[in-house]
PQR file with spaces between the fields and no chain letter, atoms N, CA, C, O and H, PARSE charges and radii, in Angstrom:
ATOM       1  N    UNK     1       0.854   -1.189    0.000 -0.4000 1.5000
ATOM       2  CA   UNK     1       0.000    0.000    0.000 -0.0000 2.0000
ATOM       3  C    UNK     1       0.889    1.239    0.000  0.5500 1.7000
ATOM       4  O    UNK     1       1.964    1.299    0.597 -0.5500 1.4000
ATOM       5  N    UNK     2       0.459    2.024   -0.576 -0.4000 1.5000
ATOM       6  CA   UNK     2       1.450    3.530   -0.626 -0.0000 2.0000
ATOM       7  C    UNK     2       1.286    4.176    0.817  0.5500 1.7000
ATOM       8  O    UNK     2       0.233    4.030    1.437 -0.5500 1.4000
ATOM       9  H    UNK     2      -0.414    1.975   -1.061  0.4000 1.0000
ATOM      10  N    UNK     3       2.197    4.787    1.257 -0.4000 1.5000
ATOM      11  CA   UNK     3       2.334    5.377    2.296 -0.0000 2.0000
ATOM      12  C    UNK     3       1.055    6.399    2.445  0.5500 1.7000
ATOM      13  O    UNK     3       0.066    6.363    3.177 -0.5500 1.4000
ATOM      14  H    UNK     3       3.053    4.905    0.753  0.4000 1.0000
ATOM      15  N    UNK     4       1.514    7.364    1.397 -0.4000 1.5000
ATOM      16  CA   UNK     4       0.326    8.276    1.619 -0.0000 2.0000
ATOM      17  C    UNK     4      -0.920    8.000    1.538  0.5500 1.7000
ATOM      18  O    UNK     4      -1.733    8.894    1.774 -0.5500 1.4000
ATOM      19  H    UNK     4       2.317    7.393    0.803  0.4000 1.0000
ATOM      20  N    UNK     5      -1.385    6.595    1.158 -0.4000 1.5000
ATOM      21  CA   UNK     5      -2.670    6.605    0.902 -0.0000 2.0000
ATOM      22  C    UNK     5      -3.080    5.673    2.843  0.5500 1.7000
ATOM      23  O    UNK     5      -4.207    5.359    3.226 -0.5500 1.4000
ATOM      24  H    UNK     5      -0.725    5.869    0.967  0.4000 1.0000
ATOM      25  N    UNK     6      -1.680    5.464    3.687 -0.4000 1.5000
ATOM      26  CA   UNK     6      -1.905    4.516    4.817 -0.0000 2.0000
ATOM      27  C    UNK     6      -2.150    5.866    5.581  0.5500 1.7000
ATOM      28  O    UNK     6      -2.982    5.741    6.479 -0.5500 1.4000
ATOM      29  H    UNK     6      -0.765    5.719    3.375  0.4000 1.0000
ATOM      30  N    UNK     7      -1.583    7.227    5.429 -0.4000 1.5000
ATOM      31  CA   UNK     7      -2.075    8.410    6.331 -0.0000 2.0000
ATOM      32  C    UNK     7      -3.459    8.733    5.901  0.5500 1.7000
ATOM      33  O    UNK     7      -4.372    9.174    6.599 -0.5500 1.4000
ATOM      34  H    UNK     7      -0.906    7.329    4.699  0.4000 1.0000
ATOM      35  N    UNK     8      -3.463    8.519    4.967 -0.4000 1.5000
ATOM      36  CA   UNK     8      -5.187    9.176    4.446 -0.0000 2.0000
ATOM      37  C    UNK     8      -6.120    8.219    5.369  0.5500 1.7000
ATOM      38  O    UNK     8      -6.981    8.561    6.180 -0.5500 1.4000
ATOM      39  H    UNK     8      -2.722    8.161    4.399  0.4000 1.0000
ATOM      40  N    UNK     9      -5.656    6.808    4.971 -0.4000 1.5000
ATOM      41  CA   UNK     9      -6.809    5.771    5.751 -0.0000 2.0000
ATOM      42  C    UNK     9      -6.825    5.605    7.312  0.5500 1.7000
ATOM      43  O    UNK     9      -7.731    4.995    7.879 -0.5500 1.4000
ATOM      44  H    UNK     9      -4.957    6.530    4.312  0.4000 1.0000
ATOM      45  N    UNK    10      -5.491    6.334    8.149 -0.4000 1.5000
ATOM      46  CA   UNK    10      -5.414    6.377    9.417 -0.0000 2.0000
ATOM      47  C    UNK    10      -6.260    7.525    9.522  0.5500 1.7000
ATOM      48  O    UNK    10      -6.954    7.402   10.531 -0.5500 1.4000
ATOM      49  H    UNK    10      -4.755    6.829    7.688  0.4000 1.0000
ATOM      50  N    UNK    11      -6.455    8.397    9.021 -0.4000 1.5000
ATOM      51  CA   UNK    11      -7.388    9.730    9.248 -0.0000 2.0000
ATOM      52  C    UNK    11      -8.924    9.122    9.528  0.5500 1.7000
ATOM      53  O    UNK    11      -9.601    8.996   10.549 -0.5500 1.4000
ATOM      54  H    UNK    11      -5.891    8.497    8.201  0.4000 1.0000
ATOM      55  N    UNK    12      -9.141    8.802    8.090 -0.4000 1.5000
ATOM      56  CA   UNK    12     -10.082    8.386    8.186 -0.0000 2.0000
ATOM      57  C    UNK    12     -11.258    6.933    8.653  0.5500 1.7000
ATOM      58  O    UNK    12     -12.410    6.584    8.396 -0.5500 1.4000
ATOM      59  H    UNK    12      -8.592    8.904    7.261  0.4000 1.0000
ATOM      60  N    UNK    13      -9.902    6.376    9.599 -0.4000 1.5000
ATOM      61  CA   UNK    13     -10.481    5.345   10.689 -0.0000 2.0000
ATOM      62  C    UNK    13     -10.611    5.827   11.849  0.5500 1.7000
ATOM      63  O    UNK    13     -11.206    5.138   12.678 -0.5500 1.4000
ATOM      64  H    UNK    13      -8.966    6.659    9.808  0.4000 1.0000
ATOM      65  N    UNK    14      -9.981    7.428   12.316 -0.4000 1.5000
ATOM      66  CA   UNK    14      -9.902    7.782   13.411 -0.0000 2.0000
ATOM      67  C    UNK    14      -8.741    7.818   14.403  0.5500 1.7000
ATOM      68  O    UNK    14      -8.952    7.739   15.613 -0.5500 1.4000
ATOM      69  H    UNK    14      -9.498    7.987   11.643  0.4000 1.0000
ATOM      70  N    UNK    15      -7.263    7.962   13.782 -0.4000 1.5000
ATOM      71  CA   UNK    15      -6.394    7.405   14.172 -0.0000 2.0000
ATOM      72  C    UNK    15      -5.539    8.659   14.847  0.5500 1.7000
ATOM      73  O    UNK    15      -5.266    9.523   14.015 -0.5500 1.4000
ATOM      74  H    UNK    15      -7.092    8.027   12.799  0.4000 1.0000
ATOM      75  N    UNK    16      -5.255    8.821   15.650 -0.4000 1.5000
ATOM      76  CA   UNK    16      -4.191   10.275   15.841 -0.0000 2.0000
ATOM      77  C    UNK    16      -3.417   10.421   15.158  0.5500 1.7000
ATOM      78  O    UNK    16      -3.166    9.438   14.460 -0.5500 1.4000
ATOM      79  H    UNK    16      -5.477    8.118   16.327  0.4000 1.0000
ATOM      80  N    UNK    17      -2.697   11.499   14.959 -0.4000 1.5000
ATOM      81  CA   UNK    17      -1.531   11.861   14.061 -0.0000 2.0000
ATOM      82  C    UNK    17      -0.334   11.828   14.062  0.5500 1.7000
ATOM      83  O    UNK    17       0.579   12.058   13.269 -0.5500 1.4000
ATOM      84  H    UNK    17      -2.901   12.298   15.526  0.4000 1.0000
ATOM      85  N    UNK    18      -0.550   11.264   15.834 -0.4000 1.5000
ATOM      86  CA   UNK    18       1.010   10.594   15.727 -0.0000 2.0000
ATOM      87  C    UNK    18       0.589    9.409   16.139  0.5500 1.7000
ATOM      88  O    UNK    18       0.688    9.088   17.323 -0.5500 1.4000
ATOM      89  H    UNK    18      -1.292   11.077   16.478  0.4000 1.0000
ATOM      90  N    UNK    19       0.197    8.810   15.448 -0.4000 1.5000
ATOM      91  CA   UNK    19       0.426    7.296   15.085 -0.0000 2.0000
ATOM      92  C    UNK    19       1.189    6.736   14.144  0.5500 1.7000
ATOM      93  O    UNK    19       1.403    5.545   13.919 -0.5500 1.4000
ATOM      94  H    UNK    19       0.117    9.071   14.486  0.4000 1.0000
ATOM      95  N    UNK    20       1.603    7.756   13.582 -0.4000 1.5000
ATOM      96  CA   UNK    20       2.788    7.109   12.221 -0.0000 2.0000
ATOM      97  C    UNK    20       3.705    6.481   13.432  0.5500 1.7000
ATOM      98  O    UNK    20       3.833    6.607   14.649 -0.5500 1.4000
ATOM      99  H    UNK    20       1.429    8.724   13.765  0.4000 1.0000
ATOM     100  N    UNK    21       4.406    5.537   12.067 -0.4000 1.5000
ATOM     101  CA   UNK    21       5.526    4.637   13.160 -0.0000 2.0000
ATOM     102  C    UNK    21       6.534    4.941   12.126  0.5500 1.7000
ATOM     103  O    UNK    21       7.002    3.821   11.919 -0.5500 1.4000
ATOM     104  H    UNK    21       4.302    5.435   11.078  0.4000 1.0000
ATOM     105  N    UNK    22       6.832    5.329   11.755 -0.4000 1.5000
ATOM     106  CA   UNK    22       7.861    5.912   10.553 -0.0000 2.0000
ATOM     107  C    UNK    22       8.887    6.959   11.124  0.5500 1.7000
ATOM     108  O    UNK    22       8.569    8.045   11.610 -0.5500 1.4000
ATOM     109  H    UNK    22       6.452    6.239   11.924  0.4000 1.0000
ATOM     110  N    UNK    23      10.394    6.382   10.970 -0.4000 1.5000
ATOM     111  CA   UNK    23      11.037    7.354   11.332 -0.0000 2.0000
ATOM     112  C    UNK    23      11.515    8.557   11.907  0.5500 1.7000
ATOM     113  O    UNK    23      12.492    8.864   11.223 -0.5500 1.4000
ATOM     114  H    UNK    23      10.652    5.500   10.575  0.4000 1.0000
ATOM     115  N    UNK    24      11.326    9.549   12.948 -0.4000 1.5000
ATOM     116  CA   UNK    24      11.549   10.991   12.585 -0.0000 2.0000
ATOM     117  C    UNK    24      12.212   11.663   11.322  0.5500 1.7000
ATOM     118  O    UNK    24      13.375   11.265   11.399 -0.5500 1.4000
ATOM     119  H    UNK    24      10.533    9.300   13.504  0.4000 1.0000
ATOM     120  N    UNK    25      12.153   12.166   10.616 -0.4000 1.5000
ATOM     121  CA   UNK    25      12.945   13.190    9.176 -0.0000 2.0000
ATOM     122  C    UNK    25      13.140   11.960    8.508  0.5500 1.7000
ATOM     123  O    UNK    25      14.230   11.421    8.320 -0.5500 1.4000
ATOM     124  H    UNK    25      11.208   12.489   10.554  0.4000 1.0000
ATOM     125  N    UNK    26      11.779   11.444    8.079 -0.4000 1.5000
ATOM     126  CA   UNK    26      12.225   10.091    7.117 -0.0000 2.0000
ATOM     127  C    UNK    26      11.475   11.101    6.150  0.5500 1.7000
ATOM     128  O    UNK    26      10.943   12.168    6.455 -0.5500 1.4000
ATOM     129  H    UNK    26      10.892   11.882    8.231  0.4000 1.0000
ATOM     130  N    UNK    27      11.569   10.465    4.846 -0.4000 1.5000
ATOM     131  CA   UNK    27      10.969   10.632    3.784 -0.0000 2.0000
ATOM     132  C    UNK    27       9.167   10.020    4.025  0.5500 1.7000
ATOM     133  O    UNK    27       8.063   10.565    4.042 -0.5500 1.4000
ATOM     134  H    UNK    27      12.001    9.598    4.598  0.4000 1.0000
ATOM     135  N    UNK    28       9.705    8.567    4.184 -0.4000 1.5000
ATOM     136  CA   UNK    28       8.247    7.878    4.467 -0.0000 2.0000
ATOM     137  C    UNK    28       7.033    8.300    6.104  0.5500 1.7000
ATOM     138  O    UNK    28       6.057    7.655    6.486 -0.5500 1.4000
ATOM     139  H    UNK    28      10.601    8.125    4.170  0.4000 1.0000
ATOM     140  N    UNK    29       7.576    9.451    6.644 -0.4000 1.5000
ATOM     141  CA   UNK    29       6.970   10.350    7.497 -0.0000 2.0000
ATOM     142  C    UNK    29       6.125   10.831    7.199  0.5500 1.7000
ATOM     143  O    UNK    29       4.915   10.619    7.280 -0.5500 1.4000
ATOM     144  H    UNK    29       8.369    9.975    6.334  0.4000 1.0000
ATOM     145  N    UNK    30       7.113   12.007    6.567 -0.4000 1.5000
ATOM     146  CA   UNK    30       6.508   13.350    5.372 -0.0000 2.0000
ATOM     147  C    UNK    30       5.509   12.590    4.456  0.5500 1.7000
ATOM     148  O    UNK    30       4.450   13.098    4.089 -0.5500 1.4000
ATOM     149  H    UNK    30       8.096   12.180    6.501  0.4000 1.0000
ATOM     150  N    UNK    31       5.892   11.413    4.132 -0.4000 1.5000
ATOM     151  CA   UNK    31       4.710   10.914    2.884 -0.0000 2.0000
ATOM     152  C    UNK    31       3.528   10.806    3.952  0.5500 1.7000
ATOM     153  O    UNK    31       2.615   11.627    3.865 -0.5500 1.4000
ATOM     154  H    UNK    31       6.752   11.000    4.431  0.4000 1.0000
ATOM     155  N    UNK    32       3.503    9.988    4.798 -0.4000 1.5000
ATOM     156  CA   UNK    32       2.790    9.709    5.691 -0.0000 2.0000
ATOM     157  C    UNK    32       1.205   10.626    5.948  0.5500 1.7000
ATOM     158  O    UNK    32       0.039   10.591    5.554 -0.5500 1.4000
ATOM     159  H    UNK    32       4.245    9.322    4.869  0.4000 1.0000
ATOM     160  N    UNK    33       2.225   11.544    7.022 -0.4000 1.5000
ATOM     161  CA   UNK    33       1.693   12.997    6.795 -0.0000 2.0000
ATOM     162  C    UNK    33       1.367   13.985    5.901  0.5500 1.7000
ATOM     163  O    UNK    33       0.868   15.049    6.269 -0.5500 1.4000
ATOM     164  H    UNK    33       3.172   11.573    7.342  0.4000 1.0000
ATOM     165  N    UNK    34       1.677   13.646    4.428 -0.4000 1.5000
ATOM     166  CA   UNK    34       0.507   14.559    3.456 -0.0000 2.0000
ATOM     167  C    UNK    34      -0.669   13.525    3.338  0.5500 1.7000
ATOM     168  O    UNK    34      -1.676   14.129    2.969 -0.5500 1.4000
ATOM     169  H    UNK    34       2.082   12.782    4.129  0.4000 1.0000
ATOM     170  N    UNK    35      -0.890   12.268    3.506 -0.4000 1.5000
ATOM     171  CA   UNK    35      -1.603   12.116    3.342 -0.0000 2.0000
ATOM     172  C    UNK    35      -2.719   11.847    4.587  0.5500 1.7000
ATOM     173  O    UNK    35      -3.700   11.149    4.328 -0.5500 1.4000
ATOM     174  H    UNK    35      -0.071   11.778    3.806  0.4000 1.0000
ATOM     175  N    UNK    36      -2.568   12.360    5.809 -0.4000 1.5000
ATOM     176  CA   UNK    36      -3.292   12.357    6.455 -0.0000 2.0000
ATOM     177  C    UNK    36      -3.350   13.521    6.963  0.5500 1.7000
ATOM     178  O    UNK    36      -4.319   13.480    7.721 -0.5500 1.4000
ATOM     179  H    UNK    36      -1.772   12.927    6.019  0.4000 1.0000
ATOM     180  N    UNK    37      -2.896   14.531    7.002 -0.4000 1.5000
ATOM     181  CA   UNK    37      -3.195   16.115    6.337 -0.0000 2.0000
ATOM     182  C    UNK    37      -3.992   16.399    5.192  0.5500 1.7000
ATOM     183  O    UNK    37      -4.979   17.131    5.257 -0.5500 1.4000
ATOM     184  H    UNK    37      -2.109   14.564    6.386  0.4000 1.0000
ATOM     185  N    UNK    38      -3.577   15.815    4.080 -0.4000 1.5000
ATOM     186  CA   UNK    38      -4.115   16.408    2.875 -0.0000 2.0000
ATOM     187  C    UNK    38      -3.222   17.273    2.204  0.5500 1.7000
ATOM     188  O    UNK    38      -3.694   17.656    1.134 -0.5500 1.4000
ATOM     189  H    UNK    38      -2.775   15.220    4.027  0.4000 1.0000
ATOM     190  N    UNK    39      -1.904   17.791    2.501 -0.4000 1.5000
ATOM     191  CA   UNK    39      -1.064   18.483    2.072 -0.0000 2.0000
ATOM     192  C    UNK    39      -0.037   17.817    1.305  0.5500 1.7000
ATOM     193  O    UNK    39      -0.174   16.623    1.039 -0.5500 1.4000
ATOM     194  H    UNK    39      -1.521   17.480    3.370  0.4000 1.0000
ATOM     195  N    UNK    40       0.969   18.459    0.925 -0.4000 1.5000
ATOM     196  CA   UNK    40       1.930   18.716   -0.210 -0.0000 2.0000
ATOM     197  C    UNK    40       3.142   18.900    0.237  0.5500 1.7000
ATOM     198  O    UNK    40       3.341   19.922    0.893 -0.5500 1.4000
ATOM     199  H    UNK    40       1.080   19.429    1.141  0.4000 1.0000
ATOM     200  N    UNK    41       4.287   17.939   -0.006 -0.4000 1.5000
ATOM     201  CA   UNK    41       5.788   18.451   -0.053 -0.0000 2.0000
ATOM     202  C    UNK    41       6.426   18.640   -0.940  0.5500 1.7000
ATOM     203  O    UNK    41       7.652   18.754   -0.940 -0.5500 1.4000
ATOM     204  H    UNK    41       4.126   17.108   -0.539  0.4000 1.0000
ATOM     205  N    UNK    42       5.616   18.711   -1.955 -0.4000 1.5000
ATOM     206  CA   UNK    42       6.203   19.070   -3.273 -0.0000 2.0000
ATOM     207  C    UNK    42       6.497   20.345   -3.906  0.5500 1.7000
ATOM     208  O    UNK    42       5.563   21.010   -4.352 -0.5500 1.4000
ATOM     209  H    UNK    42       4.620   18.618   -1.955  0.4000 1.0000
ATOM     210  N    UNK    43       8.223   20.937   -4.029 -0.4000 1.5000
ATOM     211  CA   UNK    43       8.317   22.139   -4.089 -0.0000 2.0000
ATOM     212  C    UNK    43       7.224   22.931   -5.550  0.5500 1.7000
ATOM     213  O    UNK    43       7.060   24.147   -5.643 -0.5500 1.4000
ATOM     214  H    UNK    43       8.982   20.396   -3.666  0.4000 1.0000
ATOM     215  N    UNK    44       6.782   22.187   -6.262 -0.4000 1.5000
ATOM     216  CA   UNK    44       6.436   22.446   -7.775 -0.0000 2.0000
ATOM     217  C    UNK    44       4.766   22.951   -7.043  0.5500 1.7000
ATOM     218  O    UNK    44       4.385   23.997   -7.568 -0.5500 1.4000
ATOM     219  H    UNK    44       6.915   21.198   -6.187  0.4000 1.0000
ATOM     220  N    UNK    45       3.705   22.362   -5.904 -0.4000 1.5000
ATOM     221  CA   UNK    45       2.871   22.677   -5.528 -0.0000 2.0000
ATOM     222  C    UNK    45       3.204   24.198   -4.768  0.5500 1.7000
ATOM     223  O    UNK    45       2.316   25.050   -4.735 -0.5500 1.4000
ATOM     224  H    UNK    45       4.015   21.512   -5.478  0.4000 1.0000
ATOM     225  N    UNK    46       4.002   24.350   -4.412 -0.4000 1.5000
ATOM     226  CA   UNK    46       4.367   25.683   -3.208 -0.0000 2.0000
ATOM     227  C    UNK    46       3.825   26.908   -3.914  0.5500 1.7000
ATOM     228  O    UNK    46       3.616   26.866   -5.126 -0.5500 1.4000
ATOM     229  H    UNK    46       4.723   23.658   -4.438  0.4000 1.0000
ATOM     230  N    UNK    47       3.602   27.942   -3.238 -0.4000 1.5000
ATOM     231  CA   UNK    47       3.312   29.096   -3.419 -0.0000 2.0000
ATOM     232  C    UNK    47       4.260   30.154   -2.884  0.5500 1.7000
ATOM     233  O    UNK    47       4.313   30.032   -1.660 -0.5500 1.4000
ATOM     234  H    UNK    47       3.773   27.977   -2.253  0.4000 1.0000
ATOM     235  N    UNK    48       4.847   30.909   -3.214 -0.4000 1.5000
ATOM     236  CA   UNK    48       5.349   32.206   -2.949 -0.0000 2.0000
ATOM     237  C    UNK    48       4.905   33.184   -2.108  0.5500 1.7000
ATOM     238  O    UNK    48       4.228   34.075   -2.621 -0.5500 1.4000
ATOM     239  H    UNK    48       4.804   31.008   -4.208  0.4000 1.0000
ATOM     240  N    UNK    49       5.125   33.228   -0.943 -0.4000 1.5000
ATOM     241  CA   UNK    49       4.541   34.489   -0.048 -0.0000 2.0000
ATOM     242  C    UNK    49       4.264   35.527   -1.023  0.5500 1.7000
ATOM     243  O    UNK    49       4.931   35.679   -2.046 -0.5500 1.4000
ATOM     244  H    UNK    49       5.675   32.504   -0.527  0.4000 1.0000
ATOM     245  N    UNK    50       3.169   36.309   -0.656 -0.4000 1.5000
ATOM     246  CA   UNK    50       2.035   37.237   -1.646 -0.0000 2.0000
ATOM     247  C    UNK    50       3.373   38.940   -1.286  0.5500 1.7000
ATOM     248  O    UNK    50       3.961   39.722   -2.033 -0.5500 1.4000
ATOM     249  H    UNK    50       2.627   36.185    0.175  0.4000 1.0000
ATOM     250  N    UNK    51       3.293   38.788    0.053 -0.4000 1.5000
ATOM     251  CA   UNK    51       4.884   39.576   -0.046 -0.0000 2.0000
ATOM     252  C    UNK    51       6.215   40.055   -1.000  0.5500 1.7000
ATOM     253  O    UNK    51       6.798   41.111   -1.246 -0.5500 1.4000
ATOM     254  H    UNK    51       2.815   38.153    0.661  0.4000 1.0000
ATOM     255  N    UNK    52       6.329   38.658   -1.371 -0.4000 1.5000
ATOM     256  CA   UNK    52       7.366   38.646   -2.011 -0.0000 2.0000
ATOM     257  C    UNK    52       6.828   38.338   -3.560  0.5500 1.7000
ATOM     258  O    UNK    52       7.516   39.008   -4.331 -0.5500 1.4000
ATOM     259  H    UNK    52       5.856   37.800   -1.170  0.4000 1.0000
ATOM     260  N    UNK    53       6.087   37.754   -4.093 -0.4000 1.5000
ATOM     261  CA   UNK    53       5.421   37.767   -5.247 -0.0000 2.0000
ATOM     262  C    UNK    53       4.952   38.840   -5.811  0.5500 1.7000
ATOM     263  O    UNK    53       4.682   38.866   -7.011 -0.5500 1.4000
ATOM     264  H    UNK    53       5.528   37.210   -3.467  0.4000 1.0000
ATOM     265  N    UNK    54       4.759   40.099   -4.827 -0.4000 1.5000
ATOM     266  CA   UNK    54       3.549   41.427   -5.500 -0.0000 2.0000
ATOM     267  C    UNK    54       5.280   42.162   -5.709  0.5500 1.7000
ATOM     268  O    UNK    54       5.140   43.094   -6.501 -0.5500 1.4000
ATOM     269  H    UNK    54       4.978   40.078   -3.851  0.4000 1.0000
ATOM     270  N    UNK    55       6.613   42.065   -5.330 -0.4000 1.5000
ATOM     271  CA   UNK    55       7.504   42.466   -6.037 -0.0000 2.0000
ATOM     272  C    UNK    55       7.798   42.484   -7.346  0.5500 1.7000
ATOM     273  O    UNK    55       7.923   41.373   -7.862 -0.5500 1.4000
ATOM     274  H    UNK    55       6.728   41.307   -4.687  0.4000 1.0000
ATOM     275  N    UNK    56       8.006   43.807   -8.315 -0.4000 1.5000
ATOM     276  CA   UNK    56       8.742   43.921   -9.651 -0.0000 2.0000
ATOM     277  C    UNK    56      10.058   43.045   -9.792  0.5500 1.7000
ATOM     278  O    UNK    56      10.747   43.272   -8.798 -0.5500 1.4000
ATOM     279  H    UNK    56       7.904   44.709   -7.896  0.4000 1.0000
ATOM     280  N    UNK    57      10.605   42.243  -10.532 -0.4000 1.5000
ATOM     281  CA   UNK    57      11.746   42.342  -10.803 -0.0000 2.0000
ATOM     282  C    UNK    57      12.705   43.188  -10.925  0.5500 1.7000
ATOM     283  O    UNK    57      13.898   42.893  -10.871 -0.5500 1.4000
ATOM     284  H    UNK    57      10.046   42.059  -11.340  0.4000 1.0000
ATOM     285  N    UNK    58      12.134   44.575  -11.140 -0.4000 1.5000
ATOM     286  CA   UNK    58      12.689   45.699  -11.457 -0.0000 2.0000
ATOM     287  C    UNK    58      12.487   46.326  -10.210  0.5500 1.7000
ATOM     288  O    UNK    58      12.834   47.503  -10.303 -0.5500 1.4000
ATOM     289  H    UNK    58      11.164   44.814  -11.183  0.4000 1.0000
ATOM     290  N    UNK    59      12.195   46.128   -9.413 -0.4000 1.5000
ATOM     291  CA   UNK    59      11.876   46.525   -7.932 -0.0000 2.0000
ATOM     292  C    UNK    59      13.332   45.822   -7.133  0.5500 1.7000
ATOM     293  O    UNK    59      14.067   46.424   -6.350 -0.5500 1.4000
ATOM     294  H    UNK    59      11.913   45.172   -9.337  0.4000 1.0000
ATOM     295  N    UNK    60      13.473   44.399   -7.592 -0.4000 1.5000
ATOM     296  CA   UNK    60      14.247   43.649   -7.079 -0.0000 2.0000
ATOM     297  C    UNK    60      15.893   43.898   -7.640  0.5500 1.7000
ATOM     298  O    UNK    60      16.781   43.782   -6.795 -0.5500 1.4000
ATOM     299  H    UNK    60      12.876   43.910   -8.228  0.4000 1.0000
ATOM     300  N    UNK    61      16.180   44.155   -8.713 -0.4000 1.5000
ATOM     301  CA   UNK    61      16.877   43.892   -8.984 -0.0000 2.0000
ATOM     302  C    UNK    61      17.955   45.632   -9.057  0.5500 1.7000
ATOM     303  O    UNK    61      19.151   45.878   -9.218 -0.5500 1.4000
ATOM     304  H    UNK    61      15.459   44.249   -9.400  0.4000 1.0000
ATOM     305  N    UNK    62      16.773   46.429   -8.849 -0.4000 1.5000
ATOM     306  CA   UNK    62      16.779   48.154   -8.228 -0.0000 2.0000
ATOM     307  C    UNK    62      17.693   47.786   -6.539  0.5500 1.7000
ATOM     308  O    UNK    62      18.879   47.923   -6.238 -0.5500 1.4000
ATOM     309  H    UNK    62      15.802   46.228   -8.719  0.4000 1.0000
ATOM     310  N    UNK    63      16.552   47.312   -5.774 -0.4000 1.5000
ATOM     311  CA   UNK    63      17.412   47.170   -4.626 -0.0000 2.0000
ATOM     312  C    UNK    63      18.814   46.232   -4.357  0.5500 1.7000
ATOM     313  O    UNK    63      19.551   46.496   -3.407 -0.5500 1.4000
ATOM     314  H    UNK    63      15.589   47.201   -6.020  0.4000 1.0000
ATOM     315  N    UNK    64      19.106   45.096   -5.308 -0.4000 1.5000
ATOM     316  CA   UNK    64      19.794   44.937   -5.535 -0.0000 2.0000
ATOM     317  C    UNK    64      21.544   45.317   -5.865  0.5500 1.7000
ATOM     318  O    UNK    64      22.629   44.818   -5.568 -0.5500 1.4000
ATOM     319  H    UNK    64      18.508   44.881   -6.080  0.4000 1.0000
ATOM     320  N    UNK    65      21.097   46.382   -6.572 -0.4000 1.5000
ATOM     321  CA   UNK    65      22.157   47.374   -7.470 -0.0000 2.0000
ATOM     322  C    UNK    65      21.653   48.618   -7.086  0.5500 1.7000
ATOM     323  O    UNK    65      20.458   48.496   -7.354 -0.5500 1.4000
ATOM     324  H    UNK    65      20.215   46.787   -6.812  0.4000 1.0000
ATOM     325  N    UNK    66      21.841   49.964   -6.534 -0.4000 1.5000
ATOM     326  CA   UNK    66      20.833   50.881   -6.444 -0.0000 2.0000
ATOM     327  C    UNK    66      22.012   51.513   -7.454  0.5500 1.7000
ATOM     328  O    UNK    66      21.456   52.282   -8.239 -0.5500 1.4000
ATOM     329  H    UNK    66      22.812   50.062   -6.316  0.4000 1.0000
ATOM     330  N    UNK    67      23.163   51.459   -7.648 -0.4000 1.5000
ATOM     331  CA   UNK    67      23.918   52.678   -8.573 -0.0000 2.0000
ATOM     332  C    UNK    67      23.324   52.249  -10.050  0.5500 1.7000
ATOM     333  O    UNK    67      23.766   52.997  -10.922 -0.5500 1.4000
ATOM     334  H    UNK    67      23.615   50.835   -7.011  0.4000 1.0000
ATOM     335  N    UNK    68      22.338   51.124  -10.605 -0.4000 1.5000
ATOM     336  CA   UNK    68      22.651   50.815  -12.021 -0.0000 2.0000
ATOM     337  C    UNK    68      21.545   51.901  -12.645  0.5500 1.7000
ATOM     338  O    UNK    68      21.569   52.143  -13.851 -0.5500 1.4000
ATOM     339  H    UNK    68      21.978   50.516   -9.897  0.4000 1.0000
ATOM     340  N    UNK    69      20.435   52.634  -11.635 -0.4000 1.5000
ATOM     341  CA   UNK    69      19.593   53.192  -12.185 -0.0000 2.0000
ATOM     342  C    UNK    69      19.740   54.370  -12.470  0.5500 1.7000
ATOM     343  O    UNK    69      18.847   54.980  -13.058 -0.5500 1.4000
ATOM     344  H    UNK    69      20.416   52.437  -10.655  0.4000 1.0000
């Protein structure tokens, strides 16, 4: 059975969340736990703080260099 699909089915039998028996800083943890979260460790899913996203490049690359302007 895939890991993530054994966190999904511990969720949904009622199981606490630390019931994984998997490693600390294993890989098969983290799998564990997206799937009994529902979340994502996948950098390609991530989002960019709205902070740092509503920045220009030209904003960035200004503070960067301030003599090039």
């Amino acid at each position: 059975m895939d890991i993530i699909k054994q966190g999904s089915r511990a969720r949904a039998l009622g199981r606490p969340r630390d019931a994984c028996n998997y490693p600390l800083d294993s890989r098969e943890r983290r799998a564990w736990y997206e799937g009994y979260d529902g979340s994502t460790w996948d950098f390609a899913e991530r989002v960019t703080h709205p902070a740092v996203a509503s920045r220009s490049r030209t904003t960035r690359d200004a503070a960067a260099n301030p003599t090039s302007i």
